[in-house]
Phi, psi and omega in degrees: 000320174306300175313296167310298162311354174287296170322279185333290179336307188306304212284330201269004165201060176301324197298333196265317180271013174263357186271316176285006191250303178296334162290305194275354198222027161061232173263358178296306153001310191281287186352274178320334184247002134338300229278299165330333173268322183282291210260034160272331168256006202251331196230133181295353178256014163245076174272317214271006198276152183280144190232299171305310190297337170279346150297330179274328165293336174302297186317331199271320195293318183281004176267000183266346191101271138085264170210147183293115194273333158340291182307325196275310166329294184317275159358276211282352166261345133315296177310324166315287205309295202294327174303243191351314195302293179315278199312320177279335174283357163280345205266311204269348179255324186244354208301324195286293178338309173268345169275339171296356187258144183267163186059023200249127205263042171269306163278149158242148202265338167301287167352309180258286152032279196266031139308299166312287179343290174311321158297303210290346184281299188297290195061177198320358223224341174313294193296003170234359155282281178013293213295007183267347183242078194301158233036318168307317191297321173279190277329318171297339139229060141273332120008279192309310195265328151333300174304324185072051186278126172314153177299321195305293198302305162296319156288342152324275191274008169266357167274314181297336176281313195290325183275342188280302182317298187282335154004267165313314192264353185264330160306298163004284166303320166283336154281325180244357162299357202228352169273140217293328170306319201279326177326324202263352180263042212258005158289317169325292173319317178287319145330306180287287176334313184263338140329295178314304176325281186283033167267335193291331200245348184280313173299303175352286169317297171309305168315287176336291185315302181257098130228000000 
């Protein structure tokens, strides 16, 4: 329960504590937020780690000086790419293995449900919305290599979505993170983001229903 409220705290004032993670830990920073973009895309058991909102605080923090916002683009656009790549070669060696153990709480299955769904809308083009959706975005190419969505065919559209994904939220950030509203509303900001986010999988649903 100390984890989960912990979690919340984090995502819901990324800003403050990414600020305290850098007085404490220096250039050691760029690691940690590696490490967090890689295993938020990387593994089907972290969906829950923050991924837009620590993009847009990053971007606000390097238009600030801050942090080298070049450097951490580069970085973290790797850590996308690199990410999904791992999650899908977990999808495609083991995925069937873990859907087969019963009762098994690596996965939830409501989760790959509305994934499968989000392909089935979508098709192959699934893997450059996803990253725009969260849980979907970790899941989709475990998904991918599950399916045994060609390798090719698939890096295609995890480079255009992964350079696209940090991009956007981190230009976002360098331009509109630093303005005094969103600085003093910026739980409110986190709130719209993860709404937004999760719109793509909320209408789908709401239509099912009055259906």
């Amino acid at each position: 329960m100390d984890f989960i409220l912990a979690l919340v705290d984090f995502i819901l004032h990324v800003d403050k504590h990414l600020v305290e993670i850098i007085g404490n830990y220096g250039t050691w920073t760029y690691l940690i937020l590696f490490a967090i973009i890689f295993s938020e895309t990387g593994f089907v058991v972290t969906p829950f780690l923050p991924g837009d909102s620590l993009l847009f605080v990053i971007g606000a923090l390097g238009a600030k000086g801050t942090l080298s916002f070049e450097f951490a683009m580069i970085l973290l656009i790797i850590a996308a790419l690199g990410g999904n790549t791992l999650n899908y070669f977990i999808g495609k060696i083991i995925g069937h293995r873990i859907l087969a153990m019963k009762n098994s709480r690596i996965i939830k299955k409501e989760y790959l449900n509305k994934t499968h769904a989000f392909y089935a809308k979508h098709g192959g083009k699934a893997i450059i919305f996803s990253r725009f959706v969260p849980i979907i975005r970790t899941f989709a190419p475990f998904v991918a290599g599950l399916g045994k969505m060609s390798f090719l065919r698939y890096t295609i559209y995890n480079v255009i979505g992964g350079v696209s994904w940090v991009l956007l939220f981190m230009f976002a950030g360098y331009f509109f993170g630093n303005i005094p509203t969103v600085k003093e509303n910026f739980t409110y900001v986190i709130f719209a983001i993860i709404f937004v986010s999760l719109l793509p999988t909320i209408i789908p649903y709401i239509r099912s229903k009055r259906r």
